[in-house]
N, C-alpha and C positions, 0 to 999 in steps of 0.2 A: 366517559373514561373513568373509570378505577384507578384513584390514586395508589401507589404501591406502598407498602409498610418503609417508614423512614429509615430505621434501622437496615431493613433488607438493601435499597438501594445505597445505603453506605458501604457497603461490601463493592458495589462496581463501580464507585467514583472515587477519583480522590486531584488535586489539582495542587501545583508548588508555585513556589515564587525562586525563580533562577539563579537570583544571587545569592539568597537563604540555600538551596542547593549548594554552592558553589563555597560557601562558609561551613558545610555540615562537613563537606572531604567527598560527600558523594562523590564518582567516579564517571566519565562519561560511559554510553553503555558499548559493549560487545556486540561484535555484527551477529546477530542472532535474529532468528524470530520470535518475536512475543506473542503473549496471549491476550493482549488489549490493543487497544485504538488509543492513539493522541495526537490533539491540536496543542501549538506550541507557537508561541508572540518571543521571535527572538529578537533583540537588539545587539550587535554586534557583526562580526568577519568569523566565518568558518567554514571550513567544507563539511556537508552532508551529502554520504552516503548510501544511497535507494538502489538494491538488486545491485546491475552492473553499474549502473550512471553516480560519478563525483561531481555532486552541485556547490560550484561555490558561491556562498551569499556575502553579502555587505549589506549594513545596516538592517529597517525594519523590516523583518520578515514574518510572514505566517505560514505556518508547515503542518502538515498533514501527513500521517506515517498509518498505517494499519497490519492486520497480523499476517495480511498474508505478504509481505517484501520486508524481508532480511534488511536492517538496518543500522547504520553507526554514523557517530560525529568523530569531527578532532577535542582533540582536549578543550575547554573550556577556559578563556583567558578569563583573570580576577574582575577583568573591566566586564563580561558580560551581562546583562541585564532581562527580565521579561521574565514570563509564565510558560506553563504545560499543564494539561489535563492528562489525564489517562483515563479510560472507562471502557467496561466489556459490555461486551453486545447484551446483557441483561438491566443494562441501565435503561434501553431504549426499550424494552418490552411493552411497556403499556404508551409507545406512541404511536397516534392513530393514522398517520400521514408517513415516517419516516422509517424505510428498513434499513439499516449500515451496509448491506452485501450489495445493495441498490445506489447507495451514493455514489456517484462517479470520485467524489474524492476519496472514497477508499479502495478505489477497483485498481487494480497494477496497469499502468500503463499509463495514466492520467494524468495531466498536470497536480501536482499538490505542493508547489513551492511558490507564492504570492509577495513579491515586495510591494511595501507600501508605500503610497505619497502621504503626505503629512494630514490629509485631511482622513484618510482608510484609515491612517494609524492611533485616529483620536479614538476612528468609532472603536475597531477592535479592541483596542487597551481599554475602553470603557464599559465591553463584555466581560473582557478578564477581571476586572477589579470588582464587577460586582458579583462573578462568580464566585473568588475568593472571599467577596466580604460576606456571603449566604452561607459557605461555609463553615467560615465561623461564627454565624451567627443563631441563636436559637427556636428560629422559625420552625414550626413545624411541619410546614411542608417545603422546606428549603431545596431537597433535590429533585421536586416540582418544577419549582422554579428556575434551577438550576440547567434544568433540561431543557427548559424552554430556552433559558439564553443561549445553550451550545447550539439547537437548533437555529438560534438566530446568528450565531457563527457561521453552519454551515451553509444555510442560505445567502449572508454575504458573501463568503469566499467566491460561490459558485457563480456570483453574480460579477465579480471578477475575472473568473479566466472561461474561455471558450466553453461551448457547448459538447462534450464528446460523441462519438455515435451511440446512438439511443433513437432504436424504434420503435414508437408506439401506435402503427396502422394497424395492429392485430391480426394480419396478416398470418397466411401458416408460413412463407419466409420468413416474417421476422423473425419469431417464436421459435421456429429452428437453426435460424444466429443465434439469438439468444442464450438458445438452451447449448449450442457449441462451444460460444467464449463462454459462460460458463464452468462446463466440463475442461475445456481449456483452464481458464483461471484456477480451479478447483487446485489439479494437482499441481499447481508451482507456487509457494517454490519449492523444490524440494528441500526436505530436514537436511540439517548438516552431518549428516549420519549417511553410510550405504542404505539408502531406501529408495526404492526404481519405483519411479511413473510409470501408471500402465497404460495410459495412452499417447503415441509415438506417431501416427501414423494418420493418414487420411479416412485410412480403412478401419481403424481401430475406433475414431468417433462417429464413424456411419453404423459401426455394429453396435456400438453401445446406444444411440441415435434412432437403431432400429429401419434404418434409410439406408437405400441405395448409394455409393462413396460416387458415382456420378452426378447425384440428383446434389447431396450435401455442396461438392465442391462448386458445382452449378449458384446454390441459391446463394451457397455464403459471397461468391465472389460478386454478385450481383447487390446482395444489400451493404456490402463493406467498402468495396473496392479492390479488394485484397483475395487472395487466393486461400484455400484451406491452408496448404502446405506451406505459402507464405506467414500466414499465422503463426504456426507451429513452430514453421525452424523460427521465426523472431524468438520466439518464447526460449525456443533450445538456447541459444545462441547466448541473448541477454543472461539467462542462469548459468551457464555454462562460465560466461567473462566475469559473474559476480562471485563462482565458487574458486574462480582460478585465485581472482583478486583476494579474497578475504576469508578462505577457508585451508586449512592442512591438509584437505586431501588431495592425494593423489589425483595424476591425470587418468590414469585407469577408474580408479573410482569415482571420479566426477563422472564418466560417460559410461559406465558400469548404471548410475543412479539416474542419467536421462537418457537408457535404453538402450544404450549401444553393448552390442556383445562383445565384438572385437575388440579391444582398445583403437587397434589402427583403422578402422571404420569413423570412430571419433575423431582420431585427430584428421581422418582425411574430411571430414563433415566440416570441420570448425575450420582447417585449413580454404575450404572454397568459398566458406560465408565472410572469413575475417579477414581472410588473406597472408595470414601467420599459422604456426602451430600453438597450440594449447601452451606448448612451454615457453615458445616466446614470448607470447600473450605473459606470460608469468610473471615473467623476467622483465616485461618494457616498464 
């Protein structure tokens, strides 16, 4: 492996201390998506926010957030305590084992919120601190090292919550799951902007797929459990409850941006899946 120039990987890392946040005015963030990854060692009571789902934690927690789910907290009380990293997908470039788009802890849909027992909490807080302390320290290959410990983050974590679906018989099923969630994953969630996903449909990722939308729905439902379409509307559904919940737009333009032409196509879509309409979804 090719160490990468120190300076350059300064550019894609950087890691804080929560209460030094918390004394600068820092602000907690806006449901937005970003354009990095972070792990984050929080100590305290707050609700976080992922896509549609409000997690609320107590005490030690370790959280995982990535660019593709729309994210926010509540305010941050004075008594909070702990760290966060932040780092963009050019940090991991020259690692020989680990790709980010590959982690289950940054795929949508995944567990990525871990409380600790007292014993988890020694190890991780003893990642964090000597993260921070390489930091600041003047080693020359510090975000070497550096890498290797978030590495040994993500390999704890994962060694804590279940195993997700992940096939590796090499299989031409798997590989066209695979390459489905995927294209699935790809376009959600969508920007907080009028911008339509262009694939909606069973038939829309057998054509892009280049497959037969009988043979697709056949294999996916066989190595998942789950139906194409059951895939899809989940995905519609959950973006749809997290742009009601946390975004300005319009109900027209939410289901304008995942596909729907009609507006009343959408709300009769989200009325059979939730059992509400879009507005009282809004409104509860």
């Amino acid at each position: 492996m090719v160490l990468q120039d120190q300076p350059e990987q300064s550019r894609y890392f950087n890691a804080y201390n929560i209460r030094d946040r918390i004394a600068s005015g820092a602000v907690y963030p806006t449901y937005i998506r970003r354009d990095f990854y972070k792990i984050m060692l929080f100590h305290g009571s707050n609700v976080f926010h992922y896509g549609d789902q409000s997690v609320p934690i107590s005490g030690d927690t370790l959280l995982f957030f990535n660019p593709k789910v729309h994210y926010t907290y509540e305010a941050l009380s004075p008594e909070t305590t702990g760290y966060f990293l932040v780092f963009k997908e050019g940090f991991f470039h020259e690692s020989p084992r680990l790709r980010l788009d590959e982690i289950p802890l940054f795929m949508p849909g995944y567990k990525t919120v871990f409380p600790l027992d007292a014993a988890a909490l020694i190890d991780a807080e003893t990642l964090f601190r000597k993260i921070l302390a390489e930091l600041d320290g003047g080693y020359i290959y510090k975000y070497d090292l550096i890498l290797t410990y978030i590495t040994e983050l993500i390999h704890f974590a994962m060694k804590l919550g279940p195993v997700p679906y992940a096939s590796h018989n090499g299989t031409a099923s798997s590989r066209l799951t695979a390459a489905f969630l995927e294209l699935l994953d790809r376009q959600f969630p969508v920007e907080l902007s009028p911008h339509r996903i262009p694939l909606r449909t069973p038939k829309d990722f057998a054509n892009r797929l280049s497959v037969h939308v009988n043979y697709l729905n056949r294999v996916v439902k066989r190595e998942t459990g789950k139906t194409t379409t059951g895939h899809i509307f989940n995905r519609l559904v959950g973006e749809a409850k997290a742009m009601l919940k946390h975004t300005a737009l319009n109900v027209a333009e939410i289901g304008f941006t995942l596909g729907f032409e009609d507006p009343a196509n959408f709300n009769n879509f989200f009325r059979r899946q939730v059992g509400m309409s879009p507005s009282a979804f809004r409104g509860a």
